[in-house]
Structures are given as structure tokens and as C-alpha cells.
C-alpha positions as CSV (number, residue, x, y, z in Angstrom):
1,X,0.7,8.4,-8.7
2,X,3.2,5.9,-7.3
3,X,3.9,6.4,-3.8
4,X,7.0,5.0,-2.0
5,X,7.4,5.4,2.0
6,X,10.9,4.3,2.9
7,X,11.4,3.1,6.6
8,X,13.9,4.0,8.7
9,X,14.5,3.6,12.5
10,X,12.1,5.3,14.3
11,X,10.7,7.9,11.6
12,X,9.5,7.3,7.8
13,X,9.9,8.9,4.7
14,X,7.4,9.5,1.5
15,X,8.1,10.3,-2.3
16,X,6.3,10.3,-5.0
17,X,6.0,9.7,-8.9
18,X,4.6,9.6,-11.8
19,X,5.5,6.0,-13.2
20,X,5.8,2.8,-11.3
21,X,9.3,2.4,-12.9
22,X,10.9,5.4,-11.5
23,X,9.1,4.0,-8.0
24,X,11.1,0.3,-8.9
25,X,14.2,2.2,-9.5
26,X,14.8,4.2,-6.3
27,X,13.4,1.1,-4.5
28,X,16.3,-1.6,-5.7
29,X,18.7,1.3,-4.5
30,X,18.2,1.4,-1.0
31,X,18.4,-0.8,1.8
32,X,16.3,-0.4,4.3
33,X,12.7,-1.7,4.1
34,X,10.2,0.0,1.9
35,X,6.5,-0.2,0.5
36,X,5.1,0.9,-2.7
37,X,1.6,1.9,-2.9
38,X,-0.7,3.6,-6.0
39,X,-2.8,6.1,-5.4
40,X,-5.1,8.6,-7.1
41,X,-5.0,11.1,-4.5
42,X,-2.3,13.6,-4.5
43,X,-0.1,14.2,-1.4
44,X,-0.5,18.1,0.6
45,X,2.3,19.2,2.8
């Protein structure tokens, strides 16, 4: 699972998916500063 936590001002948010070119994708389409991470854990709310 591709993970991508999106930064912005004083909070952060964190999506997930299945390929790292969906991940790639939303990442050229925002601005602010992001990170993308792989992981073989899966995310619990």
C-alpha cells in the first residue's frame, strides 16, 4: 500500500492506495508539501 500524508498549515492529511501511480498522480496535483511512503500495514481509523 502506497501512503501519501499531505501537509497543510497546522494539521496533516493521509490517503491511501493501491499503486504507486495513483499515489504520483494526486501528488503532482497539489501544492502544498507532501511525502509518499510504502507500507505493508494497513491503516485503522
Amino acid at each position: 500500500m502506497w501512503v501519501v500524508t499531505i501537509f497543510e498549515e497546522d494539521t496533516h492529511r493521509i490517503f491511501e492506495f493501491e499503486t504507486k501511480e495513483e499515489a504520483l498522480a494526486i501528488i503532482e496535483t497539489i501544492e502544498n508539501p507532501a511525502i509518499l511512503t510504502f507500507t505493508n500495514l494497513t491503516l485503522v481509523a
